[in-house]
BALOBA-1460 file (C-alpha; in Angstrom, 3 decimals):
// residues 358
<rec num="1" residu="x" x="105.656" y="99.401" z="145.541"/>
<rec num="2" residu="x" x="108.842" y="98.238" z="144.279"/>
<rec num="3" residu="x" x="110.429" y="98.739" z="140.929"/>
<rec num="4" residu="x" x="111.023" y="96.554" z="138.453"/>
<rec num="5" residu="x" x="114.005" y="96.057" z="137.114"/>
<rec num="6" residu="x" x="114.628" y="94.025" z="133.064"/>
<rec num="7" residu="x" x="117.419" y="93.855" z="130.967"/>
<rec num="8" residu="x" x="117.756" y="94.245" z="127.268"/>
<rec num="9" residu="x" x="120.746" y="92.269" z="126.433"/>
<rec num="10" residu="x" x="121.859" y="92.508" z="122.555"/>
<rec num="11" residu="x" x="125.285" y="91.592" z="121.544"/>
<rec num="12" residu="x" x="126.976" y="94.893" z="121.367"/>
<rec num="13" residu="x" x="124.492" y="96.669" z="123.316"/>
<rec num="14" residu="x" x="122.715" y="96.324" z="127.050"/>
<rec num="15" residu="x" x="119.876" y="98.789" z="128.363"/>
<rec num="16" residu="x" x="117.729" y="98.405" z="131.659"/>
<rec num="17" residu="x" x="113.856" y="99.288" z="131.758"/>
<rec num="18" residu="x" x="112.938" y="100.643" z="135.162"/>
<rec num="19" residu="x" x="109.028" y="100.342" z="135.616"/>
<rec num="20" residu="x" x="107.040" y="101.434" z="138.846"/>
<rec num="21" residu="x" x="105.744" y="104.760" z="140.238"/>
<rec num="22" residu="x" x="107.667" y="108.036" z="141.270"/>
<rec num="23" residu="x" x="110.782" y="107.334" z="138.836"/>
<rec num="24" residu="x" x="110.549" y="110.702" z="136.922"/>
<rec num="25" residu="x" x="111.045" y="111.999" z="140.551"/>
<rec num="26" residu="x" x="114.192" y="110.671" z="140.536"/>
<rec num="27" residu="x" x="116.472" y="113.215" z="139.423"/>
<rec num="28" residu="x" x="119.721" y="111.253" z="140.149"/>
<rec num="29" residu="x" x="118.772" y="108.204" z="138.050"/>
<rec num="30" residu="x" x="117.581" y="110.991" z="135.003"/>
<rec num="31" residu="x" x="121.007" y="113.478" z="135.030"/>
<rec num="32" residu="x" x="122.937" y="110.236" z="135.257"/>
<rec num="33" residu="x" x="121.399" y="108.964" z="131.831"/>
<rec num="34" residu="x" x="122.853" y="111.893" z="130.252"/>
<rec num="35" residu="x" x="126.609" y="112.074" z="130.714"/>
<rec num="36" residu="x" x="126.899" y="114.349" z="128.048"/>
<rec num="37" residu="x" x="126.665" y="118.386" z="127.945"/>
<rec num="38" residu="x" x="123.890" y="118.709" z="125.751"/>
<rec num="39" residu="x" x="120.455" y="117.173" z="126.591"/>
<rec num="40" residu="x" x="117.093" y="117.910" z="124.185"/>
<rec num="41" residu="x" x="113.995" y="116.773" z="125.842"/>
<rec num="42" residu="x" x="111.023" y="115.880" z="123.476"/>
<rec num="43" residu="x" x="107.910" y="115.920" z="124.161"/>
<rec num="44" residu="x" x="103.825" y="116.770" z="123.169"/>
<rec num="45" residu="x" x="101.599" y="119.742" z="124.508"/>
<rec num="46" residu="x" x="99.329" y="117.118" z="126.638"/>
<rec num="47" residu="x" x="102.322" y="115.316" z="128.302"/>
<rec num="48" residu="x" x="104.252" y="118.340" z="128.853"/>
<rec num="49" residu="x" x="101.548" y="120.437" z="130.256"/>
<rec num="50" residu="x" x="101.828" y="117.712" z="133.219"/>
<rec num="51" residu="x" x="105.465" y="116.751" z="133.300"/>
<rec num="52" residu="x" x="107.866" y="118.195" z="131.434"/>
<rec num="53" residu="x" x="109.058" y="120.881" z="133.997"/>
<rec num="54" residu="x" x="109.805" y="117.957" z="136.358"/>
<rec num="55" residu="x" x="112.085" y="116.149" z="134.081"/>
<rec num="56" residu="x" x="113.374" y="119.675" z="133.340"/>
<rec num="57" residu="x" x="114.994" y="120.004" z="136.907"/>
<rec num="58" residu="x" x="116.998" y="117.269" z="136.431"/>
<rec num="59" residu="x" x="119.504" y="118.335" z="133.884"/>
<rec num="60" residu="x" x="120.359" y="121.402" z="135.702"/>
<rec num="61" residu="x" x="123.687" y="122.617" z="134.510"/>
<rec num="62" residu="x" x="123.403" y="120.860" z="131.202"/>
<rec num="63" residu="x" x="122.804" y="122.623" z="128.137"/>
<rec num="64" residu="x" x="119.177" y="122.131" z="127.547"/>
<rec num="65" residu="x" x="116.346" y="122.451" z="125.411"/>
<rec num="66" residu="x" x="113.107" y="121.663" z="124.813"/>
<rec num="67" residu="x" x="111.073" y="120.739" z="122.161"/>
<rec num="68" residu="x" x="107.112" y="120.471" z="122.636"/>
<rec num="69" residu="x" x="104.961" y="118.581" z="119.678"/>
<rec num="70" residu="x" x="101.193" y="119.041" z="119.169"/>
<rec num="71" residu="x" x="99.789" y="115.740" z="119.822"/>
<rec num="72" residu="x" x="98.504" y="112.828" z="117.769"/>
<rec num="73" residu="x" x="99.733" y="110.269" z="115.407"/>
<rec num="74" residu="x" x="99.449" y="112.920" z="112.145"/>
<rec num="75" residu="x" x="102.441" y="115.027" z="114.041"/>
<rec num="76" residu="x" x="104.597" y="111.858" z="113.287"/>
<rec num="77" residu="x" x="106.093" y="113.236" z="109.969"/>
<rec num="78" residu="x" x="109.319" y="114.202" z="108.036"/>
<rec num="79" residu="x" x="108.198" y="117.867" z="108.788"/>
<rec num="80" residu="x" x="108.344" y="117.073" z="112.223"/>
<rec num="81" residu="x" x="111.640" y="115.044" z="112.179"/>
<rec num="82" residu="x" x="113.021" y="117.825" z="110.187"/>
<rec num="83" residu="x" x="112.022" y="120.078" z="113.195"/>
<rec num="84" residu="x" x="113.916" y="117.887" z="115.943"/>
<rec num="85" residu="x" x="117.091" y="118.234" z="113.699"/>
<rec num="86" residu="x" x="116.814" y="121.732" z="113.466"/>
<rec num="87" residu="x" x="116.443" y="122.106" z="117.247"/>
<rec num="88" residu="x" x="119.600" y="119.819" z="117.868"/>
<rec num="89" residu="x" x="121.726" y="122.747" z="115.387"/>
<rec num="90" residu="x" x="119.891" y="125.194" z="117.681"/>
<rec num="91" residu="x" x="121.076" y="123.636" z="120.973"/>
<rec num="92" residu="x" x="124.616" y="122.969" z="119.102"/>
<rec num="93" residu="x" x="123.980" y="119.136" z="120.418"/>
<rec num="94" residu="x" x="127.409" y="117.682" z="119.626"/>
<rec num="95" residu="x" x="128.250" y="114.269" z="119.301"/>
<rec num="96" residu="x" x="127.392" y="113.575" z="123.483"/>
<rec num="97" residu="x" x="124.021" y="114.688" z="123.010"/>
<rec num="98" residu="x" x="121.635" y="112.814" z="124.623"/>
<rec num="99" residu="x" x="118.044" y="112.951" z="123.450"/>
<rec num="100" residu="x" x="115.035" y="112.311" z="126.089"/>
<rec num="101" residu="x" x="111.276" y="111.308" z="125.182"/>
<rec num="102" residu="x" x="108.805" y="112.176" z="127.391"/>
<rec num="103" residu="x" x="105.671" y="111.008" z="125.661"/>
<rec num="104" residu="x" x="103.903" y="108.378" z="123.926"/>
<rec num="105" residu="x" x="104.726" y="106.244" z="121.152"/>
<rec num="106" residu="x" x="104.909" y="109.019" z="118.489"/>
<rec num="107" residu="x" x="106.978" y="111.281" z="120.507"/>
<rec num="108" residu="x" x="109.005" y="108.016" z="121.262"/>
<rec num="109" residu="x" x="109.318" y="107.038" z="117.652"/>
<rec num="110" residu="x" x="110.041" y="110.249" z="115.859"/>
<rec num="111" residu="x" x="112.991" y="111.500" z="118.712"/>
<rec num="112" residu="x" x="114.757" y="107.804" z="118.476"/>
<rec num="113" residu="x" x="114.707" y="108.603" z="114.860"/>
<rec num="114" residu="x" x="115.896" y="111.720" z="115.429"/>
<rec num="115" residu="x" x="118.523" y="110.451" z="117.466"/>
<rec num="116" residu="x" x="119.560" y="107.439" z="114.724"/>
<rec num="117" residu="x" x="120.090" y="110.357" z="112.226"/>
<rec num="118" residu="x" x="121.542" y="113.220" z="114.019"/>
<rec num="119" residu="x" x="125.599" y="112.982" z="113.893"/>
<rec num="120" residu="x" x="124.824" y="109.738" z="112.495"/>
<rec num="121" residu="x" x="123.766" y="107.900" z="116.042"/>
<rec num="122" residu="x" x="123.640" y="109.835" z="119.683"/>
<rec num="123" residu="x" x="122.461" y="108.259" z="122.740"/>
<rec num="124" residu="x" x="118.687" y="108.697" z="123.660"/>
<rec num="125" residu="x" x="116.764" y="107.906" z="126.927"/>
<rec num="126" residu="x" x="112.711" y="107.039" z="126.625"/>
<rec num="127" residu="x" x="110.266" y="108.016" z="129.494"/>
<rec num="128" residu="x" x="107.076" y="106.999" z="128.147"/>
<rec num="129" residu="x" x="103.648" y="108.248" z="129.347"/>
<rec num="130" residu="x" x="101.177" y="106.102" z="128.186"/>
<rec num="131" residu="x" x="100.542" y="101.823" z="128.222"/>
<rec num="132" residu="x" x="101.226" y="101.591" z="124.889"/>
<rec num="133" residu="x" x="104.393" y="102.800" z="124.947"/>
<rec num="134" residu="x" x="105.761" y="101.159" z="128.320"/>
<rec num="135" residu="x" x="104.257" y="97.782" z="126.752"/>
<rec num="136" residu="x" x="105.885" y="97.945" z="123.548"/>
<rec num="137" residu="x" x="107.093" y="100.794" z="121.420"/>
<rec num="138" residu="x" x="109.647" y="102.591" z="123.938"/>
<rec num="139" residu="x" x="111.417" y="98.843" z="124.148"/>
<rec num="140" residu="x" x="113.510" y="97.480" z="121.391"/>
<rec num="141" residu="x" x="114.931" y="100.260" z="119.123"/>
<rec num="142" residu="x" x="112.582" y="100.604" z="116.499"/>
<rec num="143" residu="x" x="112.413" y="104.701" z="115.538"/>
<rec num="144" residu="x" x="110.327" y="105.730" z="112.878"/>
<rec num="145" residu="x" x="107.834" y="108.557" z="111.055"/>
<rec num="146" residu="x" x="104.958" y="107.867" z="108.810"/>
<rec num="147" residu="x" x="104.055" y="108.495" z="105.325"/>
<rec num="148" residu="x" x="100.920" y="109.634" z="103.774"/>
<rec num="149" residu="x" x="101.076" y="106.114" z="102.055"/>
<rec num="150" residu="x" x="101.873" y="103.905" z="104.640"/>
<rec num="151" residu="x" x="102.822" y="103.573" z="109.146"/>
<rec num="152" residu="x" x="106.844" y="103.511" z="109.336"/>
<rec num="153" residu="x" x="107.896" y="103.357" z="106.560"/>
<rec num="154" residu="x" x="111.257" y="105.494" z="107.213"/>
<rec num="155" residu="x" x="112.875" y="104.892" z="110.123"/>
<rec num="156" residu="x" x="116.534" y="103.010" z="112.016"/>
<rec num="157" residu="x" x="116.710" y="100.711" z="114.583"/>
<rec num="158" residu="x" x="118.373" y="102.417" z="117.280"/>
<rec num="159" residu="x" x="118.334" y="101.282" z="120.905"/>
<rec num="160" residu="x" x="118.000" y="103.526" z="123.952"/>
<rec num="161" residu="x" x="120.285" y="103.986" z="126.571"/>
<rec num="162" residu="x" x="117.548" y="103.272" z="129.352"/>
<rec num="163" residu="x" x="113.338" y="103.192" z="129.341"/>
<rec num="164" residu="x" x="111.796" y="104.849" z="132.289"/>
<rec num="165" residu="x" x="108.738" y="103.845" z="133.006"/>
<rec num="166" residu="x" x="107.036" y="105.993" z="135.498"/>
<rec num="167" residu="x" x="103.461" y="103.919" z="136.050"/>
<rec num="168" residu="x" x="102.169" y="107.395" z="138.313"/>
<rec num="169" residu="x" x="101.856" y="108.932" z="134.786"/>
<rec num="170" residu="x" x="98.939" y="106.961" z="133.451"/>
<rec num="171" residu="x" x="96.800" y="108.709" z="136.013"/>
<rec num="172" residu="x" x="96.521" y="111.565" z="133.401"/>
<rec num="173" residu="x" x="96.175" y="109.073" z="130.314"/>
<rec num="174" residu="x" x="92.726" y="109.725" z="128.846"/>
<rec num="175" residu="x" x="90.734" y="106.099" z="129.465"/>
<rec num="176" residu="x" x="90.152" y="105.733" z="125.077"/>
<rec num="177" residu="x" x="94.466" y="105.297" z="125.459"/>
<rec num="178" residu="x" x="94.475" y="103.538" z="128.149"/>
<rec num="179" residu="x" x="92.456" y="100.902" z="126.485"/>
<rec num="180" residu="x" x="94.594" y="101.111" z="123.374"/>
<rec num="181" residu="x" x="97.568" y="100.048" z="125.448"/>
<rec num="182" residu="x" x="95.514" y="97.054" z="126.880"/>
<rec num="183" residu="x" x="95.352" y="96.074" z="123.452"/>
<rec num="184" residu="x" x="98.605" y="95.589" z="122.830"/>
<rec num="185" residu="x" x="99.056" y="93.956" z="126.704"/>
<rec num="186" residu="x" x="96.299" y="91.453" z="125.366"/>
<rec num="187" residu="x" x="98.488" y="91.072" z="121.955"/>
<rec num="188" residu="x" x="101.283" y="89.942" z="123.971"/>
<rec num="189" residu="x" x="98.980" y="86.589" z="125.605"/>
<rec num="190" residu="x" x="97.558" y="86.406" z="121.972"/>
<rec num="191" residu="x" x="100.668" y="85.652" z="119.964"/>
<rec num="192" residu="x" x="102.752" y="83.434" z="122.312"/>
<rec num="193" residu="x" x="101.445" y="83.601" z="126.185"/>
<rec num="194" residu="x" x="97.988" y="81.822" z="126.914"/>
<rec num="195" residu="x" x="98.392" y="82.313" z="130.470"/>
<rec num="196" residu="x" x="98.946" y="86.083" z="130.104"/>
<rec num="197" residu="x" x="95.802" y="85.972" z="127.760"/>
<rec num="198" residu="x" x="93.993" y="84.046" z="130.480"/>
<rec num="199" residu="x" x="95.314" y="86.747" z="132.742"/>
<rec num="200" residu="x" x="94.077" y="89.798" z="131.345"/>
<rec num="201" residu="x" x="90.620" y="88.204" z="130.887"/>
<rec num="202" residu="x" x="90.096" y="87.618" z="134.508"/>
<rec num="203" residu="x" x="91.591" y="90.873" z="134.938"/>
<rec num="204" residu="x" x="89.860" y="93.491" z="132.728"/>
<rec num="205" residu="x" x="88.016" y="95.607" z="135.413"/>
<rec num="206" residu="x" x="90.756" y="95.850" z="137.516"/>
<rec num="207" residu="x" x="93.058" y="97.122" z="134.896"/>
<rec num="208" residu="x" x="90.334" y="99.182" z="133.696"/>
<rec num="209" residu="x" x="90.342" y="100.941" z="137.033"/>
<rec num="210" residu="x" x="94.432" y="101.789" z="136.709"/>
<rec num="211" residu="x" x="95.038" y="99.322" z="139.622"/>
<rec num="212" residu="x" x="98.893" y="100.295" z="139.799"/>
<rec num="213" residu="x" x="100.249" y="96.493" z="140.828"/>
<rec num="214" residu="x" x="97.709" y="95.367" z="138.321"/>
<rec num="215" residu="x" x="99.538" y="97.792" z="135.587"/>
<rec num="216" residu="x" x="103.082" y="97.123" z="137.145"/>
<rec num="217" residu="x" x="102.451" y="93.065" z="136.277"/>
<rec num="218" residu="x" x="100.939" y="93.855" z="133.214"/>
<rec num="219" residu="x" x="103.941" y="95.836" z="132.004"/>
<rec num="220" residu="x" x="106.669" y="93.841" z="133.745"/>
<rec num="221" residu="x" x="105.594" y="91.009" z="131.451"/>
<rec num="222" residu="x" x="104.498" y="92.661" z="128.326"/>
<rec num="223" residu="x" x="108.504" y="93.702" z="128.620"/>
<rec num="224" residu="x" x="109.861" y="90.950" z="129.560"/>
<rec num="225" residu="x" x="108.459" y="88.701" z="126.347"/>
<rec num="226" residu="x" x="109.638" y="91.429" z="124.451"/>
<rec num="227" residu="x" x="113.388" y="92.242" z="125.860"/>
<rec num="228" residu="x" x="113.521" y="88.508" z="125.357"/>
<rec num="229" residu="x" x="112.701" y="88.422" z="121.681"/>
<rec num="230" residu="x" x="114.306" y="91.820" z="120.933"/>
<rec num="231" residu="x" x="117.527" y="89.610" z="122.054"/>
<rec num="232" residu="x" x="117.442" y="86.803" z="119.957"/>
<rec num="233" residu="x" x="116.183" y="89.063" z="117.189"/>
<rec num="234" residu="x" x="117.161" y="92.292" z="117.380"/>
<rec num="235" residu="x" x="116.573" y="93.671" z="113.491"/>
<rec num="236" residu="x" x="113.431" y="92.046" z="112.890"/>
<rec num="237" residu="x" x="114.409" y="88.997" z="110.836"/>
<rec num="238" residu="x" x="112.679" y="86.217" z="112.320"/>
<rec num="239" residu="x" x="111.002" y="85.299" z="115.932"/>
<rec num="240" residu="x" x="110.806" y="89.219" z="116.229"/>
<rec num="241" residu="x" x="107.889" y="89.752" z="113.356"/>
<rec num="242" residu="x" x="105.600" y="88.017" z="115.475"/>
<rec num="243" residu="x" x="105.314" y="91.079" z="117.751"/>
<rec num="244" residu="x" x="103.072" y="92.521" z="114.281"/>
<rec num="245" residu="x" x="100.392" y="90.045" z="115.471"/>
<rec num="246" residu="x" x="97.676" y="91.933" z="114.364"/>
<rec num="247" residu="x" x="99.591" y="95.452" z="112.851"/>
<rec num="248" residu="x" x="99.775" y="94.887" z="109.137"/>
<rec num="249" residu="x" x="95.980" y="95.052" z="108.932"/>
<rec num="250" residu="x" x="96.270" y="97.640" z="111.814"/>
<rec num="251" residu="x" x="98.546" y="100.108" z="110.350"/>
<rec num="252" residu="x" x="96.067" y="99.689" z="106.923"/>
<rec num="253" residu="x" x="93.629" y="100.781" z="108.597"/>
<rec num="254" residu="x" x="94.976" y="103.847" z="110.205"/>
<rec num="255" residu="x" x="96.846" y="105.052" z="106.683"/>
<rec num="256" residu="x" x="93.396" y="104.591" z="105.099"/>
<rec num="257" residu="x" x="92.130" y="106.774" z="107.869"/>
<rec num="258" residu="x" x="94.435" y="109.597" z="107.573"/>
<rec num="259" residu="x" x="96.412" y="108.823" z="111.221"/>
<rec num="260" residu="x" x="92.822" y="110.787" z="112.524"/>
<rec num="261" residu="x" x="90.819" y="108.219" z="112.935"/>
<rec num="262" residu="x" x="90.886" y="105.205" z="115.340"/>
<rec num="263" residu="x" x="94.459" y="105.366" z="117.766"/>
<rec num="264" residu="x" x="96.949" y="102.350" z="117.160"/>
<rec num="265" residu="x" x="95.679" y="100.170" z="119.590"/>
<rec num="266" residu="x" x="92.171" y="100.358" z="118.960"/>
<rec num="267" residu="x" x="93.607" y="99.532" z="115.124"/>
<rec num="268" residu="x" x="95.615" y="96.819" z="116.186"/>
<rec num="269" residu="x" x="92.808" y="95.482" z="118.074"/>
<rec num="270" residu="x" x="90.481" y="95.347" z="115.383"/>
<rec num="271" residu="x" x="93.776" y="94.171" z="113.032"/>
<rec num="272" residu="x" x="94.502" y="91.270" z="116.005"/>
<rec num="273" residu="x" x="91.120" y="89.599" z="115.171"/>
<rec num="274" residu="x" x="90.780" y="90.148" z="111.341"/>
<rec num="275" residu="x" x="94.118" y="88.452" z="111.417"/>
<rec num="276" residu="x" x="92.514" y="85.168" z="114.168"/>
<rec num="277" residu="x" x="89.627" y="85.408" z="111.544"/>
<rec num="278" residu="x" x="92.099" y="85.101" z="108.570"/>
<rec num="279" residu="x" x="93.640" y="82.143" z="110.178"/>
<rec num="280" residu="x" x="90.447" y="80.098" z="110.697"/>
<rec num="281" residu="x" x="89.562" y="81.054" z="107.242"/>
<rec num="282" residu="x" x="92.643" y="79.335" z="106.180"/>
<rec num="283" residu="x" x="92.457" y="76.331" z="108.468"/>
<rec num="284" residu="x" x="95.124" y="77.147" z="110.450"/>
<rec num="285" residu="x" x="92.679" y="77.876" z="113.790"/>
<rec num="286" residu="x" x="89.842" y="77.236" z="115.646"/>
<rec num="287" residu="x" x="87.190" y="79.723" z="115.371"/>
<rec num="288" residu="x" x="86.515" y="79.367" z="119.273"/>
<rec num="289" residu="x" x="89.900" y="81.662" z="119.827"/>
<rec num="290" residu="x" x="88.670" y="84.401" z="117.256"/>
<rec num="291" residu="x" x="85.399" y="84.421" z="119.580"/>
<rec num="292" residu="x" x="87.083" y="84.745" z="122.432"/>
<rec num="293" residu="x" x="89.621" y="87.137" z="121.353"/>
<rec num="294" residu="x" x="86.525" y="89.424" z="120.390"/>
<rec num="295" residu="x" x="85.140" y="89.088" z="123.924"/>
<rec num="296" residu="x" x="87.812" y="90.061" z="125.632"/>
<rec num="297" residu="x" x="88.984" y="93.321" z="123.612"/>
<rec num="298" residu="x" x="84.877" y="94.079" z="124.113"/>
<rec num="299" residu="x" x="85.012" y="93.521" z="127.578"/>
<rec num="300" residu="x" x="88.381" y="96.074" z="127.219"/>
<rec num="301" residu="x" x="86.074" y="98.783" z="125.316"/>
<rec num="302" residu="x" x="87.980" y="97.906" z="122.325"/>
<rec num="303" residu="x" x="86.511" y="98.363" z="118.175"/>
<rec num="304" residu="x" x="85.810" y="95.353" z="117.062"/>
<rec num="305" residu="x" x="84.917" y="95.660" z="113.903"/>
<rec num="306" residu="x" x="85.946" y="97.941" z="111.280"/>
<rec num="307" residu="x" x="85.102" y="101.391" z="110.896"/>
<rec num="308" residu="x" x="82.708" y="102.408" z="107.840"/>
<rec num="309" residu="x" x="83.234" y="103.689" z="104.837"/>
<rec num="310" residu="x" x="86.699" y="101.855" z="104.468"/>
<rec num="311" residu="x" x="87.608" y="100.162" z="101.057"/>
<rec num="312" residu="x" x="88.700" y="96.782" z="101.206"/>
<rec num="313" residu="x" x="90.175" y="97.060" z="98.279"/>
<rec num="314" residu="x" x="92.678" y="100.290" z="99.218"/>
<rec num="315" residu="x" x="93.422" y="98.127" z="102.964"/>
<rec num="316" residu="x" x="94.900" y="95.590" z="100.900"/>
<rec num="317" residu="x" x="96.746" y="97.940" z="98.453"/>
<rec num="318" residu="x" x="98.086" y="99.471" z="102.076"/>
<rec num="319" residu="x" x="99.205" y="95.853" z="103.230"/>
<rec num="320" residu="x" x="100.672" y="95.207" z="100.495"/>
<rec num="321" residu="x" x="103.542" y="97.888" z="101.015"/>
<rec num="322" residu="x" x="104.017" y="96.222" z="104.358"/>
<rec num="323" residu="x" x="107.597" y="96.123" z="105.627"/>
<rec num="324" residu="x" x="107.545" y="92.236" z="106.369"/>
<rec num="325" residu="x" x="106.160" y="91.284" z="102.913"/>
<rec num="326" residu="x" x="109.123" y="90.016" z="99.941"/>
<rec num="327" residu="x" x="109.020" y="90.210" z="95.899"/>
<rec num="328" residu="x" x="105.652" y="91.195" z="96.387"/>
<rec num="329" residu="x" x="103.950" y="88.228" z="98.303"/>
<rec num="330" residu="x" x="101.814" y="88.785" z="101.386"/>
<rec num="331" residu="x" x="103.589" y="87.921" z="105.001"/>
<rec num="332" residu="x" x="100.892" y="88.010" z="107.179"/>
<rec num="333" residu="x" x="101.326" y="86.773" z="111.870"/>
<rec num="334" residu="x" x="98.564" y="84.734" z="111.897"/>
<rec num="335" residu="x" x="98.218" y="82.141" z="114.941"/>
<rec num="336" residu="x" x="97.161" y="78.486" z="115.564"/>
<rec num="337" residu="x" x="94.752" y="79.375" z="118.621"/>
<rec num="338" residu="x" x="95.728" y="81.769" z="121.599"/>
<rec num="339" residu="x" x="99.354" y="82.040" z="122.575"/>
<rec num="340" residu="x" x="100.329" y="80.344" z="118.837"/>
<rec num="341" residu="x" x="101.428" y="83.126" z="116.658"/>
<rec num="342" residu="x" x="103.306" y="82.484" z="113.511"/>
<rec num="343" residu="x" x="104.344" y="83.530" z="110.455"/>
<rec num="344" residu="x" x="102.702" y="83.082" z="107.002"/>
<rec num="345" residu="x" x="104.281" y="83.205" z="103.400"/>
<rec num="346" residu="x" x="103.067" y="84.344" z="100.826"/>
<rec num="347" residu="x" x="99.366" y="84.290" z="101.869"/>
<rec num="348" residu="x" x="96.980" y="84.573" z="99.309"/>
<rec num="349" residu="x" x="95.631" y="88.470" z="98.363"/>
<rec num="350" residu="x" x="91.712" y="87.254" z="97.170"/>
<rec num="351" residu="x" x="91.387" y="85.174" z="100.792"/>
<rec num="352" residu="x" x="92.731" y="88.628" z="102.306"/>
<rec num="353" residu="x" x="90.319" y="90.246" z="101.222"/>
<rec num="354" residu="x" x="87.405" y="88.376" z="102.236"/>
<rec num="355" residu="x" x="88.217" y="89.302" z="105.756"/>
<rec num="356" residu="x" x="88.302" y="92.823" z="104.829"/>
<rec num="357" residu="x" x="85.068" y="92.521" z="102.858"/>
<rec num="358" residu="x" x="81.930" y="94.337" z="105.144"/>
């Protein structure tokens, strides 16, 4: 199968994403995305138990080190960043240091944090591992750790040099992350592509079964939507927010849960249609789409409703220390139907809530 090839193209910075099988094989293209003498490769005990002594070979002669994370989302802490920086003054990383993340979306986040902050900005590469990750959060700069009182809340923007993404590795994804990453493939269709929506409901066994040209399409255009927003957007301050379709309620829900309970996507799935039923609610929708947003994420093996035991109440304290909300108003992506995504002002707390209500 061939590779895809897409371009990130920001004003004073341009990155490609590579996406197709066999690239972490490719020792050339990895040594070449570190110029520099020091490399520190990042990565979690479940990844790296499959591939980190591969992507290991290809720095030969570089001054290397490794630095191996227990998995899960409640490893993405200050702690933890403060443990990357202290393996950079280990290594001696200087200011050519190149930082690589071999992982998921946490290892992702916390080492292109790492790498906004250490020497204040060195170049890092992302290779990630799982859907999620190649769909969304190894593309557009956004680094961050989490709080016990909120999802990202300290973090850069800080773009990669290159994103690697080697589709052979989501053979080893367990299937509960594989469906996670669907959700945010689906997210993509559900905020401003109703063909890719269409798409991916025709297509849920056959993604479901890790069909690679299946996962290569599904990928190739999950990136390409967001390369092109990341562009015309690059720090979040417009078009760029509608890429949260579904997170603010999301990331609630997984603060409220400790970061041990449901896995991003299957938040963000269950976020996705609070935030389609919020919309018809408000009269901005038809309730037809909210149905047929829940059938699909079913048909995907994805929550659809929230977990027990959660307070209304503390979700909406949690959204309300969202990043995209100002002078203490709610700014909520709702949509208009599938593919219609938009954002809402200052949407009212009480009507929030009802959504939230069991």
């Amino acid at each position: 199968m061939a590779m895809r090839r897409i371009e990130v193209e920001l004003g004073h910075h341009r990155y490609p994403i590579h996406i197709g099988p066999g690239l972490l094989d490719d020792a050339a293209m990895l040594s070449a995305l570190a110029p520099g003498r020091h490399v520190l490769i990042v990565s979690d005990a479940h990844v790296a138990a499959h591939y980190l002594a591969r992507v290991e070979r290809a720095f030969v002669g570089k001054h290397l080190a490794s630095h191996v994370l227990p998995p899960g989302e409640q490893e993405k802490t200050l702690a933890r960043f403060g443990g990357l920086m202290s393996a950079l003054a280990a290594l001696g990383a200087s200011r050519d240091a190149t930082l690589v993340a071999l992982g998921g979306g946490v290892v992702g986040d916390l080492t292109g944090f790492a790498a906004a902050c250490w020497m204040r900005g060195v170049r890092f590469v992302q290779l990630p591992t799982s859907l999620l990750a190649m769909v969304d959060s190894s593309v557009g700069g956004k680094t961050a750790v989490d709080l016990p009182e909120g999802k990202n809340l300290v973090g850069a923007f800080h773009q990669p040099a290159a994103v690697l993404a080697d589709t052979t590795t989501l053979a080893s994804l367990p299937d509960r992350e594989l469906r996670a990453g669907l959700a945010e493939v689906l997210k993509y269709g559900a905020l401003g592509d109703a063909a890719l929506f269409d798409w991916v409901q025709t297509n849920t066994a056959i993604l479901l079964s890790r069909d690679d040209a299946a996962l290569v399409h599904a990928i190739a255009q999950c990136c390409l939507h967001k390369a092109a927003i990341v562009s015309r957007d690059e720090r979040e301050s417009g078009e760029r927010m509608l890429l949260n379709f579904g997170h603010t309620f999301g990331h609630a829900i997984e603060a409220e849960q400790g970061f041990g309970g449901l896995v991003h996507g299957e938040a963000v799935a269950i976020g996705m249609l609070l935030a389609a039923r919020l919309s018809t609610l408000l009269g901005h929708a038809p309730a037809a789409d909210a149905a047929r947003l829940a059938s699909v994420l079913g048909a995907l093996g994805l929550p659809v409703a929230l977990p027990a035991g959660l307070d209304p109440d503390a979700l909406l304290r949690r959204m309300q220390l969202d990043k995209k909300n100002r002078s203490g108003q709610l700014r909520l992506i709702l949509w208009r139907g599938i593919g219609q995504a938009f954002v809402a002002e200052s949407v009212d707390a009480a009507t929030v809530r009802r959504v939230l209500a069991p």
